[in-house]
C-alpha positions as CSV (number, residue, x, y, z in Angstrom):
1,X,97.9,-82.7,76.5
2,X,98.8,-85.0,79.6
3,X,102.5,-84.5,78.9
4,X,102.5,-80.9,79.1
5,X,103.4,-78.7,82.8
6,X,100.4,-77.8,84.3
7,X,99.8,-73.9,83.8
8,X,99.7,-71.3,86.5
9,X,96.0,-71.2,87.3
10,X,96.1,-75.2,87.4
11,X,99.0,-74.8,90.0
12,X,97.1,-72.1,91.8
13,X,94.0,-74.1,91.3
14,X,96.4,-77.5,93.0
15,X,97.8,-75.5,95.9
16,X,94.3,-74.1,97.0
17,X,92.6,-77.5,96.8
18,X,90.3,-76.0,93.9
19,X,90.5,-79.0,91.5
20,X,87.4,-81.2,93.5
21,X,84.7,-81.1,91.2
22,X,82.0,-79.8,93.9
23,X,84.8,-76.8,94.6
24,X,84.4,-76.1,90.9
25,X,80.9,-76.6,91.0
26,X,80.6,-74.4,93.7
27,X,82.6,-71.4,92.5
28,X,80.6,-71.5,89.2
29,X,77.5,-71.2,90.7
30,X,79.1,-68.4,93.2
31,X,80.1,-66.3,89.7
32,X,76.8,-67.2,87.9
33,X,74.9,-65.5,90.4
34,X,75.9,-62.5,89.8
35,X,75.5,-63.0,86.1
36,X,72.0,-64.6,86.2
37,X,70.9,-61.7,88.4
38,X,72.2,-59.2,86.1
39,X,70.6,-61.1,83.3
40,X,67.0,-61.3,85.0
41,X,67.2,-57.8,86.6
42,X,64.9,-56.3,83.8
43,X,62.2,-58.7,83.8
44,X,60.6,-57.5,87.2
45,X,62.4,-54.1,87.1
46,X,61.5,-52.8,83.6
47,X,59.1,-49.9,84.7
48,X,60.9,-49.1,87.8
49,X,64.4,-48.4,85.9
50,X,62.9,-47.2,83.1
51,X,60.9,-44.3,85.7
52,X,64.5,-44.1,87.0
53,X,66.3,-43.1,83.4
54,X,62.9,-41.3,82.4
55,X,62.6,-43.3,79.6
56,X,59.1,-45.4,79.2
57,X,59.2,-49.3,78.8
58,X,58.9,-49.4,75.2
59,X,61.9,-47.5,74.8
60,X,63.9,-49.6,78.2
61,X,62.6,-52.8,76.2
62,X,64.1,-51.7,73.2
63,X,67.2,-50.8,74.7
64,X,67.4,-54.5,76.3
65,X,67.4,-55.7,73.0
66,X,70.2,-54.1,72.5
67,X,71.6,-56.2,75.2
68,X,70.9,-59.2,73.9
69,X,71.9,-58.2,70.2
70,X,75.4,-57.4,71.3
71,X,75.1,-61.1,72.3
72,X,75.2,-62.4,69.0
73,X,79.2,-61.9,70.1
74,X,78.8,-65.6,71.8
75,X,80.0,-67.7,69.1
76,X,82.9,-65.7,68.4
77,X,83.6,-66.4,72.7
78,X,82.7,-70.1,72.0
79,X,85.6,-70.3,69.2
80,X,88.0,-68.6,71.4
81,X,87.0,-70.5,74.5
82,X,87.6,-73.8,72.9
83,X,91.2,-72.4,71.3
84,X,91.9,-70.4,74.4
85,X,90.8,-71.7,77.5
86,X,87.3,-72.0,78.9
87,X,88.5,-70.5,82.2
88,X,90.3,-67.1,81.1
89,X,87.4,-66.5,78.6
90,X,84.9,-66.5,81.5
91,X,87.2,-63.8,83.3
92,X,87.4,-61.7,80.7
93,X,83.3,-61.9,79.8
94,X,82.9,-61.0,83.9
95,X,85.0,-58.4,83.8
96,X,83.1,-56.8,80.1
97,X,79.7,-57.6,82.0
98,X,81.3,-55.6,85.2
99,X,82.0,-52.9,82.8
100,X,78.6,-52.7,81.2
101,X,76.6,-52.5,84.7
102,X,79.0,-49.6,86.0
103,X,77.6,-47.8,82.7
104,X,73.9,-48.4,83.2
105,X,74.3,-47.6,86.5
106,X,76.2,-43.8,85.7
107,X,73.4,-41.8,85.1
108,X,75.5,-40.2,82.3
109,X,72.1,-39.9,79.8
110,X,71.2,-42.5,76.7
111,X,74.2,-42.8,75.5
112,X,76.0,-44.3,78.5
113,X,73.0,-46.6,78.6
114,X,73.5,-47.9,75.2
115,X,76.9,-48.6,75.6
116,X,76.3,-50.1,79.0
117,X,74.0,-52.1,77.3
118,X,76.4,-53.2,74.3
119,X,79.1,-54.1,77.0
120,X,77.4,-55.9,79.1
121,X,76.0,-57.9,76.5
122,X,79.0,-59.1,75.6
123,X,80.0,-60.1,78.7
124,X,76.8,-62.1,79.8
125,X,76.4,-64.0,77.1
126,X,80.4,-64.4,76.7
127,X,80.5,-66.0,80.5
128,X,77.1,-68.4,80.3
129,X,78.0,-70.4,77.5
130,X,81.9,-70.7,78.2
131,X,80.8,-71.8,82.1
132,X,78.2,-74.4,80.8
133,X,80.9,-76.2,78.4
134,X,83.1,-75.7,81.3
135,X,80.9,-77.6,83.5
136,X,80.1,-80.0,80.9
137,X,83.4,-80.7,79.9
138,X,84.1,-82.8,83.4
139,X,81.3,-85.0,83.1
140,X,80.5,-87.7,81.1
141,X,77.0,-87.2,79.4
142,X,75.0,-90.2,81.5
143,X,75.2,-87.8,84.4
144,X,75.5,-84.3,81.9
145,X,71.8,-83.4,82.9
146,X,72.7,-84.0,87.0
147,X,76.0,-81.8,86.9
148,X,74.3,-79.3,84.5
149,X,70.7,-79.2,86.7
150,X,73.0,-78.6,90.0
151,X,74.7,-75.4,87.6
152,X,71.3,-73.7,87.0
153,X,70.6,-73.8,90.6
154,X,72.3,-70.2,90.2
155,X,69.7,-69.1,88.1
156,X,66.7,-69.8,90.9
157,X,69.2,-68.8,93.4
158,X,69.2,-65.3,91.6
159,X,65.5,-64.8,92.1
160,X,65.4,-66.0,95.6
161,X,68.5,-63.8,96.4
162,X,69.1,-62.0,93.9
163,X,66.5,-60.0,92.5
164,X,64.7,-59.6,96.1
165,X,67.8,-58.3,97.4
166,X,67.4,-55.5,94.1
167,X,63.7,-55.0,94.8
168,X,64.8,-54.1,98.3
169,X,67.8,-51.5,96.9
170,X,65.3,-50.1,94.4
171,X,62.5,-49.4,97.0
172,X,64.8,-47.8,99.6
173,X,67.5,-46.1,97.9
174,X,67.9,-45.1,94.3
175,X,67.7,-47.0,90.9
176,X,70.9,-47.0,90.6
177,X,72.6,-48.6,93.6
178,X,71.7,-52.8,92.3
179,X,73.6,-51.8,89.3
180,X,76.6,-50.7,91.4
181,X,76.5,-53.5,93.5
182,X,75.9,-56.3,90.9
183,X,79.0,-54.9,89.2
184,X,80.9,-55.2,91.9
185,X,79.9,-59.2,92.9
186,X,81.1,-59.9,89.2
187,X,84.3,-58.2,90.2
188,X,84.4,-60.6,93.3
189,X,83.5,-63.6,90.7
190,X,86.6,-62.2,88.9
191,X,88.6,-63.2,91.5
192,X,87.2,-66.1,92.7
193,X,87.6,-68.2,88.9
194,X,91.6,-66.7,89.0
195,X,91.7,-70.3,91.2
196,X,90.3,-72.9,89.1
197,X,91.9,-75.1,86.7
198,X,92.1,-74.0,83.2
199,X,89.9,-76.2,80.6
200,X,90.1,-76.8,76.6
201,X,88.3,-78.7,74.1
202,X,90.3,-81.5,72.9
203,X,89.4,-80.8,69.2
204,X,90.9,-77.3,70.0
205,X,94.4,-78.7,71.6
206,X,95.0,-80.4,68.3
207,X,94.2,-76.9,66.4
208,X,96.3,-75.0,68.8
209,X,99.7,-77.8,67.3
210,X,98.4,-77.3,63.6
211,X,98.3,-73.2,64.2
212,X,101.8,-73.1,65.8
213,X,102.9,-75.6,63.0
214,X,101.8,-72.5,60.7
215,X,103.6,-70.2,62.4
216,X,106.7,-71.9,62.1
217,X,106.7,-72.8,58.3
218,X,107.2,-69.3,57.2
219,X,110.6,-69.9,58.9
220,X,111.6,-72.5,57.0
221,X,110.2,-71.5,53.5
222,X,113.4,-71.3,51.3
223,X,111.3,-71.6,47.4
224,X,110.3,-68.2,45.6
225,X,107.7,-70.1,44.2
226,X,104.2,-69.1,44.8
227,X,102.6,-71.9,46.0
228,X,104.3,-73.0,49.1
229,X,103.9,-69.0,49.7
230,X,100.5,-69.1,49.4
231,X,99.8,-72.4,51.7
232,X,101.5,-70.8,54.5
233,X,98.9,-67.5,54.2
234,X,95.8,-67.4,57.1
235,X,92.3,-68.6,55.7
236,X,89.6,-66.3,54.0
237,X,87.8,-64.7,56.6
238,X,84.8,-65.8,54.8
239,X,86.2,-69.4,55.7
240,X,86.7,-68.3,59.5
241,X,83.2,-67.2,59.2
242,X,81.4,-69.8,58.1
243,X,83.6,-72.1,60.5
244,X,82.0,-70.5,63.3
245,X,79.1,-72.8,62.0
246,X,80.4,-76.5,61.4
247,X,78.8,-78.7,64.1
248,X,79.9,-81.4,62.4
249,X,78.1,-84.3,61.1
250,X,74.9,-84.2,63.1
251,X,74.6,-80.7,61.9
252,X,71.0,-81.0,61.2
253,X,69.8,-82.6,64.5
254,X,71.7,-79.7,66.1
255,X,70.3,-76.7,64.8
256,X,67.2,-78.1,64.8
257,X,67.5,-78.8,68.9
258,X,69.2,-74.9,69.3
259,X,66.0,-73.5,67.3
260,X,63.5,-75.0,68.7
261,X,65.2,-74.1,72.3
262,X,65.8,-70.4,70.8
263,X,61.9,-70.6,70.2
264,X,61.4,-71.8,73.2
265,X,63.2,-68.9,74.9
266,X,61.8,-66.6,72.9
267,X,58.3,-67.1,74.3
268,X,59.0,-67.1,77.7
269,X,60.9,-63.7,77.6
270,X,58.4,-62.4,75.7
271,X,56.4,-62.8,79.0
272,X,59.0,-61.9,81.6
273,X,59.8,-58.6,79.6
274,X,56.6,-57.5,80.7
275,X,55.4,-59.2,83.5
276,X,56.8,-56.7,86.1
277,X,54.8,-53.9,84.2
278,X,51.5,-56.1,84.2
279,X,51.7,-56.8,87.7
280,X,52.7,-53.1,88.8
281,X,50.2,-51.2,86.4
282,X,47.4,-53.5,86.9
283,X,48.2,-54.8,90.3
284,X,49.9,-51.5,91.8
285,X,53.2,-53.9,93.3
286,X,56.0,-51.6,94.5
287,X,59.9,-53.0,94.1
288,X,59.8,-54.8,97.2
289,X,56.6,-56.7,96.6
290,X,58.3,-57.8,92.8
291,X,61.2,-58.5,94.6
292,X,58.8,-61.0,96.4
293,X,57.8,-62.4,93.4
294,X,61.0,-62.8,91.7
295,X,61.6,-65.3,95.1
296,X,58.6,-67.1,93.9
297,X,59.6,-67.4,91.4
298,X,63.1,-68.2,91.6
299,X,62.1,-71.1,94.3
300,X,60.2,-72.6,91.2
301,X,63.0,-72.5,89.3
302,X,65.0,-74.3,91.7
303,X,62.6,-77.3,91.6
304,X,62.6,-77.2,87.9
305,X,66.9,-77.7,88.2
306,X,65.9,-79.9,91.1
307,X,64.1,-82.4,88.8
308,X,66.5,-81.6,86.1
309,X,69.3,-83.7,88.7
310,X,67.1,-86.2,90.0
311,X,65.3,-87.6,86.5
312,X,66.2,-86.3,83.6
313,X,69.2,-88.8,82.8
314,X,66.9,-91.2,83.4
315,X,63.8,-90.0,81.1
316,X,65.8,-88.8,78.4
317,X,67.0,-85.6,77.6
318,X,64.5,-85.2,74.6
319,X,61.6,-86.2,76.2
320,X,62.3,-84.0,79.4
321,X,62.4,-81.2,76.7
322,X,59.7,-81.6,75.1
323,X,57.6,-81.8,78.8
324,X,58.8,-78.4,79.6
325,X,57.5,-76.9,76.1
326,X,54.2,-78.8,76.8
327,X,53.8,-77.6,79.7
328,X,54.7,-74.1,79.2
329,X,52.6,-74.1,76.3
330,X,49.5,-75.3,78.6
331,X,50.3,-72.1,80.8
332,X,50.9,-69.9,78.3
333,X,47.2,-70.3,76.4
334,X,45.6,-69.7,79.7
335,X,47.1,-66.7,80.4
336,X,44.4,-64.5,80.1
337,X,42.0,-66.3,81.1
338,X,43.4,-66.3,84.6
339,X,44.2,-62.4,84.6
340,X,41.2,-61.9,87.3
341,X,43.2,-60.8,90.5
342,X,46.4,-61.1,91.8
343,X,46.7,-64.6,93.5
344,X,46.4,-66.4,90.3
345,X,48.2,-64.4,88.3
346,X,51.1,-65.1,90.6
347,X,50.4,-68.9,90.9
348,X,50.8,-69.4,87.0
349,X,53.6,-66.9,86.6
350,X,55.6,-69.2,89.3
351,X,53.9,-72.4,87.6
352,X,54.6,-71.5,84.3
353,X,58.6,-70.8,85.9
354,X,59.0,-74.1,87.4
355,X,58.1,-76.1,84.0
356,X,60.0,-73.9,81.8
357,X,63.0,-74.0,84.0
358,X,62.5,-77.9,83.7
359,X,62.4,-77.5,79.8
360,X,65.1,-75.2,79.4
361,X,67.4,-76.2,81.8
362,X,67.2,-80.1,80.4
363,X,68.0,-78.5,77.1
364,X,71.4,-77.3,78.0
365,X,72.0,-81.2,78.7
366,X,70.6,-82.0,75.4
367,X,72.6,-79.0,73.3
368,X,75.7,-80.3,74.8
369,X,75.9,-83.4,73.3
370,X,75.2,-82.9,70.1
371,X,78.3,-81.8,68.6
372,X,80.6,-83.0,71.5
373,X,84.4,-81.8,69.8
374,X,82.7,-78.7,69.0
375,X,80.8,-78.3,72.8
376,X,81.5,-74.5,73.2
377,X,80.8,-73.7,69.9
378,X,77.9,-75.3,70.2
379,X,76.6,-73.9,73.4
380,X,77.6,-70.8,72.1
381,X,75.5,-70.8,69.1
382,X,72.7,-71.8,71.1
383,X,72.7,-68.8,73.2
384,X,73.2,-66.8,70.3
385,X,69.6,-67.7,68.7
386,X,68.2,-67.6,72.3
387,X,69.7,-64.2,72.1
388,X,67.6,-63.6,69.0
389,X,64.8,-64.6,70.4
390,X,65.6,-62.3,73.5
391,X,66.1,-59.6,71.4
392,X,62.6,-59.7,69.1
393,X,60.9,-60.3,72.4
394,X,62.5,-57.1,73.7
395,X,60.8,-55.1,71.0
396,X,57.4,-57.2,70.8
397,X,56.1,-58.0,74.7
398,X,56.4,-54.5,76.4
399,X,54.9,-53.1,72.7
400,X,52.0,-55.8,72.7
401,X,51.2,-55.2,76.6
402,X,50.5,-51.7,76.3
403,X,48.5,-52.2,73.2
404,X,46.8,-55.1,73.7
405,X,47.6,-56.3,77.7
406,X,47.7,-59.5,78.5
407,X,46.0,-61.1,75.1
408,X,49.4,-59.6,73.4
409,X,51.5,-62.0,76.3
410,X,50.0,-65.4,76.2
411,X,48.6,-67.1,72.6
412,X,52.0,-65.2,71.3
413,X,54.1,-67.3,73.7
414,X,51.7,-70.3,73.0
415,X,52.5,-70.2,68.9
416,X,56.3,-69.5,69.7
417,X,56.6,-72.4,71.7
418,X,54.2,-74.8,69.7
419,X,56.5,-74.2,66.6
420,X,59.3,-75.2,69.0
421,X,57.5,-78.5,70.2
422,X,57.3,-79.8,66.4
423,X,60.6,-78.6,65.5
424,X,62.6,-80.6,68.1
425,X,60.2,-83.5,67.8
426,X,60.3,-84.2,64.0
427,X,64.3,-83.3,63.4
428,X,65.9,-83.3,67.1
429,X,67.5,-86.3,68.4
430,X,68.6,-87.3,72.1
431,X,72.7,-87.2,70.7
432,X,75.2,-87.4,68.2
């Protein structure tokens, strides 16, 4: 509320000059780098973490599932974020992701694996929702897709960093080291968001009175009668529950855009899963030469947020979706066809990046607007049925590579996405 004394982080935030939007911007996508490396560290690394655990891919697959079940959590951050603050949310998923790598990274057998895995679940998919609303909350939505575009640059810049930084940690010193050291960059992004101003959802603030208004009419309850007793009692969980799913009056356009996205990003990790085992068991790449790869691919993905900034306000949030699904799907059903050496295989895996960065990244822009007093919850939900998708692909693409190679990669990431195309295109709509 406009009347109310700014808080201690927005006066931190004040004296440090942290309240310029690009200084925001900017310390987002220093925090999200971490995250989005932490996030992608599997895809090239499967068979080179699972060799260090000495467990086999299936298994390490399985167990990344795990990861992104325990992500399912999101909403339940989304609700809080909007209530709470977008700002001390995101601190508190960093420091749960933080957690979670310092587990993995133990070498304390299975179990410290699985609940590294559960933790750090939590906290990734707590922190990339709550950031994107964050974001998204400061800018109107005829420049949403530009502000959000320049925000994903942290996900290229986690390949092109990132991940070749890990592939050189894994080659010359132990599996475990990138673990240690991505835990400790969250740490740093800990820090770093203590200096931004805090955020909330306007429908929130006016949630936040009517709570405190409950809390204060116990106080003045003088009847014995039962019903003012009863009006003053919490809601059913059950109600809680289900409110967790209220986008509001566009409800159907919405789900249908954050299904068709979660089909969407089903299909392309159902390719990334595996794709570092493909290209090391056929191909024989060590880390270093994934690590290589992964800055392929990650410059791809930068010209895929690239474009995101420079046209997609301008085409259409929609239509700049449905061009990434086509053109993933295009990819996708070649896929085996082009599995004949090692240079093509490469140029469509960094192909098939750039246009579903493009897609996916424009999606974000288009999610964010379709409940707009419900953003975070929206986001949040989104990432939660990505996280579905995740987690399915974490059982089915390392299980359909080594039965069935690359024929079990691409027409099952061509369907997915197809499925998505029609879904957004007969119920989705550009907004509210």
């Amino acid at each position: 509320m406009s009347s109310a004394q700014p808080g201690a982080g927005e006066r931190a935030g004040r004296r440090w000059g942290i309240t310029r939007f690009r200084h925001i911007l900017a310390a987002c996508i220093a925090a999200r780098l971490a995250v989005d490396t932490t996030t992608q560290l599997f895809f090239p690394f499967l068979q080179t973490i699972a060799l260090g655990m000495a467990i086999d891919i299936v298994l390490l697959g399985r167990l990344v599932s795990l990861r992104s079940l325990a992500g399912l959590s999101a909403p339940l951050f989304g609700a809080a974020a909007d209530r709470y603050g977008y700002r001390r949310l995101m601190r508190l998923s960093l420091l749960l992701a933080a957690a979670g790598m310092y587990l993995l990274g133990s070498g304390w057998g299975i179990w410290s694996v699985v609940a590294g895995m559960v933790v750090s679940g939590m906290g990734l998919t707590g922190f990339l929702p709550t950031c994107q609303a964050y974001i998204s909350a400061r800018l109107p939505f005829a420049q949403r897709a530009r502000g959000i575009g320049a925000l994903e640059y942290s996900w290229a810049l986690a390949g092109i960093v990132g991940l070749s930084l890990m592939g050189f940690l894994f080659g010359r010193f132990s599996w475990q080291l990138p673990f240690m050291v991505l835990a400790t960059a969250m740490l740093a992004g800990w820090v770093l968001l203590r200096l931004l101003p805090e955020a909330r959802g306007e429908a929130a603030r006016k949630e936040v009175a009517a709570a405190r208004a409950r809390e204060v009419a116990p106080r003045r309850l003088r009847s014995r009668s039962l019903t003012p007793l009863l009006s003053t009692l919490p809601p059913l969980h059950v109600g809680r529950v289900a409110g967790l799913f209220d986008l509001g009056a566009n409800w159907r356009a919405a789900f249908a855009v954050i299904c068709a996205n979660g089909l969407f990003y089903f299909s392309q990790v159902h390719i990334l899963i595996a794709h570092g085992a493909w290209l090391q068991t056929e191909y024989g790449l060590a880390p270093e030469s994934l690590g290589l790869v992964a800055l392929a691919q990650g410059g791809a993905d930068l010209c895929g947020s690239v474009l995101v900034s420079l046209i997609t306000d301008r085409v259409g949030k929609k239509r700049a979706v449905q061009a990434g699904m086509l053109g993933s799907l295009l990819v996708y059903s070649f896929l085996p066809f082009i599995n004949v050496g090692l240079i093509p295989v490469i140029a469509a895996l960094v192909l098939l990046r750039f246009v579903f960065e493009y897609g996916i990244v424009s999606a974000i822009a288009l999610i964010s607007e379709q409940a707009p007093d419900r953003r975070a919850k929206m986001i949040s939900l989104s990432v939660a049925l990505n996280l579905v998708g995740s987690t399915v692909s974490g059982f089915t693409g390392p299980w359909m590579y080594t039965r069935f190679g690359v024929w079990g990669l691409g027409p099952v990431a061509a369907v997915g996405t197809l499925a998505a195309v029609v879904l957004l295109t007969v119920w989705g709509r550009e907004s509210a």
